[in-house]
C-alpha positions in Angstrom: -0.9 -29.1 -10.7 -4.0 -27.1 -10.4 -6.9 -27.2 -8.5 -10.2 -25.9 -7.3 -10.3 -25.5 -3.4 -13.6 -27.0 -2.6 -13.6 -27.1 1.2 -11.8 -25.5 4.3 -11.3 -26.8 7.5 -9.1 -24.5 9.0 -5.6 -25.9 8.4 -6.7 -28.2 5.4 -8.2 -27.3 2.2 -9.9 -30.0 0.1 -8.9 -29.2 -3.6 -10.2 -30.9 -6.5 -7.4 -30.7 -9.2 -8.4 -30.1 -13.0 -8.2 -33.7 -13.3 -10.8 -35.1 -10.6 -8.5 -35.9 -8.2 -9.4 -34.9 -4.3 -6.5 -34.2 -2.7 -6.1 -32.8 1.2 -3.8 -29.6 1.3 -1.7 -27.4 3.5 -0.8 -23.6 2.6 3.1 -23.5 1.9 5.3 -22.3 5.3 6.4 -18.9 3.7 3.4 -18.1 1.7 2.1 -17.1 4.6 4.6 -15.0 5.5 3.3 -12.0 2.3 1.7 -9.9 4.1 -1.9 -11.0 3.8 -3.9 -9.6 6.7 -6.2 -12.7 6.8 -7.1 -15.7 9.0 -7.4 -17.8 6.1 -4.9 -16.7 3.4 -6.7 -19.2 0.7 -10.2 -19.7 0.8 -13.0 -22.0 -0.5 -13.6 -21.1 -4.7 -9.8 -20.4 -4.7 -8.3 -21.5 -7.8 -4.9 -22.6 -6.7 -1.5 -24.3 -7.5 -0.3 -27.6 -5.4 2.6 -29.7 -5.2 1.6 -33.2 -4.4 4.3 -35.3 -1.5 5.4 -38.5 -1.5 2.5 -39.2 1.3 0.0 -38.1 -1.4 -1.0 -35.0 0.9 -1.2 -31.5 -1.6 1.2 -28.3 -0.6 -0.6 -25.3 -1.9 2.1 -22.7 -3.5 -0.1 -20.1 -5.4 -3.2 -18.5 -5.5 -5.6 -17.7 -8.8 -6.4 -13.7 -9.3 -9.7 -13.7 -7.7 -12.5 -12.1 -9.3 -14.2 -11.2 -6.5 -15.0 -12.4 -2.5 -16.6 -12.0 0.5 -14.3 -10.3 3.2 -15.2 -9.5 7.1 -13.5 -8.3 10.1 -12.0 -11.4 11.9 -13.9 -11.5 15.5 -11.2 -12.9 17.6 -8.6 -10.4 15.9 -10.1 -7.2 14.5 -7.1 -6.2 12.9 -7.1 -9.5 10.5 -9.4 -10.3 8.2 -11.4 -13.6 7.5 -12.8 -14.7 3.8 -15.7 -16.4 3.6 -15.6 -17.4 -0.5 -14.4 -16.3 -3.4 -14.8 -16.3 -7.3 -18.5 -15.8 -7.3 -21.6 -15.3 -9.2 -23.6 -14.3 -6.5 -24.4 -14.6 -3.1 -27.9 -15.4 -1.2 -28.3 -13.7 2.1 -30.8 -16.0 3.9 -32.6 -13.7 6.4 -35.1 -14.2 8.9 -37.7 -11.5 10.6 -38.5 -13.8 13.5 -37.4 -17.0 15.1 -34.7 -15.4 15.1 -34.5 -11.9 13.8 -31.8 -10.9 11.6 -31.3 -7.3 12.0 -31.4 -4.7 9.5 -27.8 -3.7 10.7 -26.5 -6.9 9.5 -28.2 -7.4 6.3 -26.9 -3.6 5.1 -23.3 -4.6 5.9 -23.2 -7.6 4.3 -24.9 -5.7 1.3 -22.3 -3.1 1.3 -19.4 -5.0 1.3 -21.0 -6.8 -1.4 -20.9 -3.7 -3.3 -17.3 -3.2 -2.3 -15.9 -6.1 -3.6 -18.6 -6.6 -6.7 -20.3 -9.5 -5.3 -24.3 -9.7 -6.6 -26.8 -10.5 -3.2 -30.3 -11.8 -3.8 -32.1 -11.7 -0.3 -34.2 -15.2 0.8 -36.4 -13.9 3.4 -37.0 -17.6 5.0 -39.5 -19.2 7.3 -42.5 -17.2 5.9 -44.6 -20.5 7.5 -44.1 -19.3 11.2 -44.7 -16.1 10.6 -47.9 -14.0 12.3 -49.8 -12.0 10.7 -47.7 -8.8 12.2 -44.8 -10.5 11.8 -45.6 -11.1 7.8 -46.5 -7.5 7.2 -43.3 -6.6 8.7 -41.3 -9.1 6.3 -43.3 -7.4 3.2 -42.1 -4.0 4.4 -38.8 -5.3 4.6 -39.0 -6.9 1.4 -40.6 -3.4 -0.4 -37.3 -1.1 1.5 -34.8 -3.5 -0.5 -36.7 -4.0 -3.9 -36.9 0.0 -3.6 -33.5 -0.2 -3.0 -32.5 -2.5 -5.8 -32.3 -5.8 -4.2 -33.8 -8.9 -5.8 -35.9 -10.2 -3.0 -37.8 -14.0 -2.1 -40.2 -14.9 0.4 -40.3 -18.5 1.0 -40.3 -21.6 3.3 -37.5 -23.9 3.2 -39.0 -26.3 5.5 -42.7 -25.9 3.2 -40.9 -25.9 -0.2 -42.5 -22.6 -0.8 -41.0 -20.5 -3.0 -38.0 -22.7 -3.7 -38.3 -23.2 -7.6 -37.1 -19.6 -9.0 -34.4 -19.8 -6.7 -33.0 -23.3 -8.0 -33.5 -21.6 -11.5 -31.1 -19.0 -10.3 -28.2 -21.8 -8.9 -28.1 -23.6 -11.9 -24.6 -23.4 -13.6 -23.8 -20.2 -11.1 -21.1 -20.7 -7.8 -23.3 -19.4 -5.0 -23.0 -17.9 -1.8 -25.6 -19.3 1.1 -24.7 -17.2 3.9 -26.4 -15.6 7.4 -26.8 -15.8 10.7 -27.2 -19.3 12.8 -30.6 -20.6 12.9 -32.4 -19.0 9.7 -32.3 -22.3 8.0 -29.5 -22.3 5.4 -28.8 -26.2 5.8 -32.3 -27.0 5.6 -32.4 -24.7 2.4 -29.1 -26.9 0.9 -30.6 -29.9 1.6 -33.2 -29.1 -0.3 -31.0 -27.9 -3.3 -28.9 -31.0 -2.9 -30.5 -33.9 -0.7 -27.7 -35.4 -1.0 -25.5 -33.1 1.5 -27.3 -34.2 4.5 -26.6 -31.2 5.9 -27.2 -31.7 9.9 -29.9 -29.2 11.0 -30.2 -28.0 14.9 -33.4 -26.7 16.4 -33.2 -23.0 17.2 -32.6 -22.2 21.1 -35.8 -21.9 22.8 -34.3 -19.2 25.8 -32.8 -17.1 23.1 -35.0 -17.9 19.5 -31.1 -17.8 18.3 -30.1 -20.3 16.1 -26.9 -22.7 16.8 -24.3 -23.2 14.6 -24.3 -26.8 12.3 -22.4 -26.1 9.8 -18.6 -25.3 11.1 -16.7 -25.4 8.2 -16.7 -23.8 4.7 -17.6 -26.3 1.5 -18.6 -26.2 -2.3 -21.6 -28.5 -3.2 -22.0 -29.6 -6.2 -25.6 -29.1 -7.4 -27.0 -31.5 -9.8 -27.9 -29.1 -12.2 -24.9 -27.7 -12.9 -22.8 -25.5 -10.7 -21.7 -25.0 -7.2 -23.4 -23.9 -3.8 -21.0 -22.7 -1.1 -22.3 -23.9 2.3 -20.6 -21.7 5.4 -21.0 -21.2 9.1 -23.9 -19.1 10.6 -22.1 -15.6 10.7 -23.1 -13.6 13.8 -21.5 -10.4 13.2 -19.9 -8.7 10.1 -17.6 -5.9 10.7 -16.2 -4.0 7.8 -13.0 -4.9 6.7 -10.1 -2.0 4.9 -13.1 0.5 3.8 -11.9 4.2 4.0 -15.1 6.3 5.9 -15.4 8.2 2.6 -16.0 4.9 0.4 -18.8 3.6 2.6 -21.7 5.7 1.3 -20.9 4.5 -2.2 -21.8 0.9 -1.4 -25.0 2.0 -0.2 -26.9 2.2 -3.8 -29.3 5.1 -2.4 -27.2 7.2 -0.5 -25.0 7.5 -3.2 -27.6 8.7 -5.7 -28.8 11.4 -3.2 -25.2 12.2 -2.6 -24.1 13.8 -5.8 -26.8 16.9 -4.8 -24.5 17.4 -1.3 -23.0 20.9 -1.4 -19.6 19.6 -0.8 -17.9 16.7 -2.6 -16.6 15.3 0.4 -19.5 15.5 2.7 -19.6 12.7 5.4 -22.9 12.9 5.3 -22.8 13.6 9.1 -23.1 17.2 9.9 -22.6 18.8 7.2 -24.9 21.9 5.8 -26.5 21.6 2.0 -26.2 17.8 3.1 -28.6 16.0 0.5 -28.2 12.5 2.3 -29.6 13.9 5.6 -32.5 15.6 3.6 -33.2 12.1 2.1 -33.6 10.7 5.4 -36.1 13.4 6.5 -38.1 13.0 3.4 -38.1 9.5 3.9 -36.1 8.8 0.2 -34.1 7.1 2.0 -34.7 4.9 5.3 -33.6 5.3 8.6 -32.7 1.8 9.2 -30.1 1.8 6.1 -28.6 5.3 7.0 -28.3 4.5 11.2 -26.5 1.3 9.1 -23.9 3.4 7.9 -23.3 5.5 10.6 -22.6 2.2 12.0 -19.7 1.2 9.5 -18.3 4.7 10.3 -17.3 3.8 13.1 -15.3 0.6 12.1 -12.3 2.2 11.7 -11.6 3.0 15.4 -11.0 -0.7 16.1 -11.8 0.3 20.0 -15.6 0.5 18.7 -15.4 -3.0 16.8 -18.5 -5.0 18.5 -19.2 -8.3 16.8 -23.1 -7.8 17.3 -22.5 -5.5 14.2 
């Protein structure tokens, strides 16, 4: 029988078989056992092959080819991976430039394993109703780097309703990604997509302007318009997961147009001389913040230097 996984909970999976059926699942005993590096072998927009028991309860024996995910170091074991979703459309990074900050660092490695694994990112710079008047010129510089960039970007107010309409043009009849940190408002944003999630919302921490985490499982909502929204857990860090240091500067759309005028084909982009990246950077082509980004991912591959700020 086949099925659509729809929700994770750790050790279950929700999957909603072709038919219409809901049925709780388990991962088969040895098809764990093949090798994949990954605290979550199956993952939420997994298409997926289940036996069904005599108790009614689904064993999950194969896996759909996915078309694409959304992969990051595991924190609690940075030699595993974790998935967050697969089979996607697109994802929306919802960001936040105060209460609380989502830094740049962040927001460039989600973007470039985006581009790793072909996954389109619009960025939903959120809570634009608290903002200062410092704190709003900031968010339009940030917004100017990643249109420059390439990056469809919105500035709007979940809790307002401002700005929300293009984006609900964009969900309809697409599986979409809502991801971020804790506390920039992605349950308040799905609630307003689908009012009927009730998706419980916590007050950000006063002592820290962090936000804590409601949302502590993985699930596909079902939009009334057509399609599916993929709620997930505030992410606090993303490490890179299985990039070579020579791939990185590829998923970073303007260091790899500079780079085809390096002097050698394998520049690092580092120390090298005739190095047309660094020039970039000088010249301010090409922004600090999104080159100290990926001198950041570099380093992921000496697992000693891992830090799950990043």
């Amino acid at each position: 029988m086949h099925g659509l996984v729809i929700k994770n909970t750790g050790f279950w999976y929700t999957v909603l078989t072709d038919e219409g059926q809901t049925v709780e699942s388990k991962v088969k005993g040895k098809f764990r056992l093949k090798g994949i590096r990954s605290t979550n072998p199956v993952a939420v927009g997994d298409g997926v092959e289940i036996i069904i028991n005599e108790e009614g309860q689904g064993l999950i024996t194969a896996i759909d080819d996915r078309k694409n995910y959304i992969i990051r170091r595991a924190t609690n074991l940075s030699k595993q991976s974790s998935i967050i979703a697969c089979n996607l459309d697109q994802a929306f990074l919802v960001v936040t430039v105060a209460h609380p900050e989502t830094s740049t660092t962040f927001i460039d490695r989600f973007l470039a394993s985006s581009e790793a694994y072909s996954v389109p990112v619009v960025l939903v710079f959120n809570k634009t109703d608290l903002l200062d008047a410092d704190e709003r010129h900031y968010q339009d510089m940030m917004v100017n780097l990643y249109e420059t960039v390439g990056y469809q970007c919105f500035q709007i107010s979940a809790e307002t309703g401002e700005g929300i309409e293009p984006l609900r043009e964009m969900l309809k009849d697409k599986v979409t990604l809502l991801s971020g940190n804790s506390g920039v408002g992605k349950s308040t944003l799905l609630n307003l997509f689908v009012p009927s999630a009730d998706a419980r919302v916590a007050d950000i921490s006063d002592a820290h302007d962090t936000g804590m985490h409601t949302t502590t499982f993985s699930e596909m909502v079902r939009l009334p318009e057509g399609g599916w929204l993929i709620d997930t857990p505030g992410i606090k860090g993303f490490g890179s997961f299985d990039m070579e240091p020579e791939e990185i500067g590829s998923y970073f759309k303007e260091i790899f147009k500079f780079s085809k005028n390096c002097r050698f084909s394998n520049c690092t982009h580092t120390h090298e001389p005739g190095c047309a990246v660094r020039k970039a950077v000088e010249e301010h082509y090409i922004a600090e913040s999104r080159y100290n980004s990926y001198l950041s991912m570099l380093q992921d591959k000496d697992e000693n230097k891992y830090r799950e700020a990043y």
